[in-house]
Structures are given as structure tokens and as C-alpha cells.
C-alpha positions in Angstrom: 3.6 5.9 -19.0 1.5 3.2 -17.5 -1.7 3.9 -16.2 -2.2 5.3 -12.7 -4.7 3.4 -10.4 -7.5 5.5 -8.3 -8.9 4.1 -5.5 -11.1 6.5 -2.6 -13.2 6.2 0.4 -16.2 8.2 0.7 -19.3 8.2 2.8 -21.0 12.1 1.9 -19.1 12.0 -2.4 -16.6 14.4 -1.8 -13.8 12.1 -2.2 -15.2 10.6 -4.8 -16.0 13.5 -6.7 -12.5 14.6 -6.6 -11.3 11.0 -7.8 -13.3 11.6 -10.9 -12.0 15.6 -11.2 -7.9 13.9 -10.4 -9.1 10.8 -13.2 -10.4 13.7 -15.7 -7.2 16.4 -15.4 -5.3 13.3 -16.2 -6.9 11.7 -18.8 -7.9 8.3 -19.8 -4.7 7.5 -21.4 -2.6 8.2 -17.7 -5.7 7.5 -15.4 -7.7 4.2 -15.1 -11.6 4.9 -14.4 -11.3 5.4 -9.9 -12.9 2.7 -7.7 -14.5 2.7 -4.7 -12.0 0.8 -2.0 -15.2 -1.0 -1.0 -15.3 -2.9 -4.5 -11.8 -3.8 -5.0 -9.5 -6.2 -3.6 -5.8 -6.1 -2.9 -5.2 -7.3 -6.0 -6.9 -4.5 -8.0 -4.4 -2.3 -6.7 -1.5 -4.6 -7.3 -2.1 -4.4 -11.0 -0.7 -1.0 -10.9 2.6 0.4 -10.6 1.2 4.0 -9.7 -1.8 4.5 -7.5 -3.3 7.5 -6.4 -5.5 7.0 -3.3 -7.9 9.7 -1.6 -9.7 9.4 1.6 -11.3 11.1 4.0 -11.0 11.8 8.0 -13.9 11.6 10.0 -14.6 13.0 13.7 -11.5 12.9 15.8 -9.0 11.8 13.1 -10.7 8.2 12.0 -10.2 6.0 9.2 -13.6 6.1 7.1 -15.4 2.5 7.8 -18.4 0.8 9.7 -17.0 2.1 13.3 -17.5 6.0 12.0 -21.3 5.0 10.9 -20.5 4.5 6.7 -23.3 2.5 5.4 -20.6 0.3 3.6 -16.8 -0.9 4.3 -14.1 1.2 3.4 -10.2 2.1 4.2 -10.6 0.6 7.6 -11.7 -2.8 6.8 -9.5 -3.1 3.6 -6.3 -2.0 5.1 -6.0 -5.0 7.2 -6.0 -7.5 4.1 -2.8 -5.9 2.7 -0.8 -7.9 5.4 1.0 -10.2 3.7 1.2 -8.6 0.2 4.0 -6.8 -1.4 3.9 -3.2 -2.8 7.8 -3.2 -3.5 8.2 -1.1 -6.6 4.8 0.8 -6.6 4.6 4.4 -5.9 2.1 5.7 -4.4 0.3 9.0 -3.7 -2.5 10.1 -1.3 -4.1 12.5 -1.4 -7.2 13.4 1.9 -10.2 15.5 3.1 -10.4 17.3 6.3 -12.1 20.5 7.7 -9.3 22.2 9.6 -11.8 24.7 11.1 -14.0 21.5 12.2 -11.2 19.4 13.5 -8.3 21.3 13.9 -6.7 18.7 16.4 -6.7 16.0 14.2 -6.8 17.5 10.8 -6.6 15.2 7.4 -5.2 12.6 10.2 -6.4 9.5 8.1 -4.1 9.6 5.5 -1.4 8.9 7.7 -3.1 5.9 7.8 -2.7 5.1 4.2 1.1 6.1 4.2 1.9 4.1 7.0 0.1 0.6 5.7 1.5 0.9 2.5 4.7 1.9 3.6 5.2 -1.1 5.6 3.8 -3.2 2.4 7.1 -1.8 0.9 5.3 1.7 -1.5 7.1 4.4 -2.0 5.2 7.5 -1.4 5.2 10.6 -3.1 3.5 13.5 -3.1 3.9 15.0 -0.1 3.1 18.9 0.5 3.4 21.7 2.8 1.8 22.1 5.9 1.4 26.3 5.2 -1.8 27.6 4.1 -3.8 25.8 6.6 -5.0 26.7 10.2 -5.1 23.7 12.8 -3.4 22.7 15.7 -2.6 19.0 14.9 -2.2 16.6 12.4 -0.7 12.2 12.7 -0.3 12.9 8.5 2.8 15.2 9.0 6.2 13.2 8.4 8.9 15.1 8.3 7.6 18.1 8.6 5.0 17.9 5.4 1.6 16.4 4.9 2.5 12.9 3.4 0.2 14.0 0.7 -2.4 16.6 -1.0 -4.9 17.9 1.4 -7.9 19.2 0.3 -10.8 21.2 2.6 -13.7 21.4 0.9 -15.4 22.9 3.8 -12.9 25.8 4.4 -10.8 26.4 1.3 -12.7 25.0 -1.9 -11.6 27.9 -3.8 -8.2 26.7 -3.5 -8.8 23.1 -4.9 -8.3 23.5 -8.3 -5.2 25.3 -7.6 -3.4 22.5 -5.5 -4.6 19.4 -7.3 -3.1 21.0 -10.4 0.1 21.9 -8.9 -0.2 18.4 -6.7 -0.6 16.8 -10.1 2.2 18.4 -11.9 4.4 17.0 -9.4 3.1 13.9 -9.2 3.6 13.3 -13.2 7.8 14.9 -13.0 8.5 11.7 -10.5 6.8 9.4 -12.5 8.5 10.3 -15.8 
């Protein structure tokens, strides 16, 4: 298998953090070393088939970047310089932060974000998961009735981390065989 891509926003390290953790369960022979979206360009992530991507949601269901007070660029000011390019025939898989308890009316809705700018660049995504297990009112990343990937509350439900990357992972690795 060729190696997966990792690619995160962060502003407080959580994100990042689990980039490292997701990089680390799956080894350096699956897993390239993960990269701050702030450092790479489009084409970074075109030299990969797979890609996993992580970011998280801030306030009322933004898209990490200058406008939500990060000290640097991230997902918001790279996701405009993918018009134009062609993800045809990569798969992709995403997974986000959110604090349900926090912002239950817009919970983990920056992925959706994510899903729907690489969708229209032609990804597949994979990796969606259920909605049950967490506590919030609403959410732009359900499609279909699932998150359109892993979401993670550090805030509310660390404990259970470990548990769903693992399983998320697992997953992940049966569709890309």
C-alpha cells in the first residue's frame, strides 16, 4: 500500500497531536510524517492517492483560519486554491474536533467543509461514522445521515478517543486494501 498523506489544522495542538497519534498507529511504512495545511501547497496533497485530513471547528461551526483569530493561515485560506485541480482517483478521509457540550448547534461542522471542497475536486470520501454516542443538536457534517468522517471531542469524551480512531482506522485500511 502506498503511503497515506496527513494534513491538519490546528490553532490550541489538539489536531495536531492526534495527526501524530493517527501517523504513529499506522506506522511509517502506511503513514507519511503529517503537515500542517499552512505549509503545504495543493500539490503536496496531490502526490498522494490516500489522504487523511483532520481539522477543527471553531465558535459557531467555522473553518480554522485568520477570520476565527489563528495566528497563521489554515483550512480557510487553502481551500480556495484547490479550484481548478483534480482529486479524481484519491480517497480521502477526515476526520474533526468539536465540543458538542460547547457547541452543540454546530457541532464538528467544519469538516463538512473539507468533504464538500474535495468532493467537488472529484475525492472520494471514506470514512464516514455514526452520529450515536454524541449529544448535540446540530451538525452541516452529517450526509446521509452519518458524520462524513471520525469525530473526536477532546473536551467531552477523551476517554473514548483511543477507541474510535482505532476502530475509524481499521476501517479506513479494509477500503484501501
Amino acid at each position: 500500500m502506498a503511503k497515506i498523506g496527513i494534513f491538519f489544522g490546528t490553532d490550541t495542538g489538539n489536531t495536531r497531536r492526534l495527526a501524530k497519534d493517527i501517523s504513529t498507529w499506522l506506522g511509517p511504512t502506511l503513514a507519511a510524517k503529517p503537515v500542517n495545511i499552512r505549509t503545504a501547497s495543493v500539490t503536496d496533497l496531490l502526490q498522494y492517492d490516500r489522504l487523511i485530513l483532520g481539522t477543527p471547528t471553531y465558535g459557531e461551526g467555522e473553518l480554522l483560519g485568520l477570520a476565527t483569530g489563528n495566528a497563521t493561515e489554515s483550512w480557510a485560506e487553502f481551500l480556495p486554491k484547490l479550484a481548478g485541480h483534480d482529486f479524481t482517483g484519491k480517497t480521502i478521509a477526515i476526520y474533526g474536533l468539536g465540543n458538542q457540550k460547547g457547541y452543540p448547534n454546530d457541532f464538528v461542522s467544519a469538516m463538512f467543509y473539507l468533504y464538500d471542497s474535495f468532493s467537488q475536486c472529484g475525492a472520494a470520501i471514506i470514512g464516514q461514522s455514526t452520529t450515536e454516542g454524541y449529544k448535540f443538536k446540530r451538525s452541516q457534517a452529517i450526509v446521509d445521515e452519518r458524520f462524513v468522517g471520525l469525530v473526536l471531542d477532546q473536551e467531552n469524551q477523551k476517554e473514548l478517543t483511543s477507541k474510535r480512531v482505532d476502530a475509524w482506522l481499521k476501517t479506513l485500511q479494509m477500503a484501501w486494501a
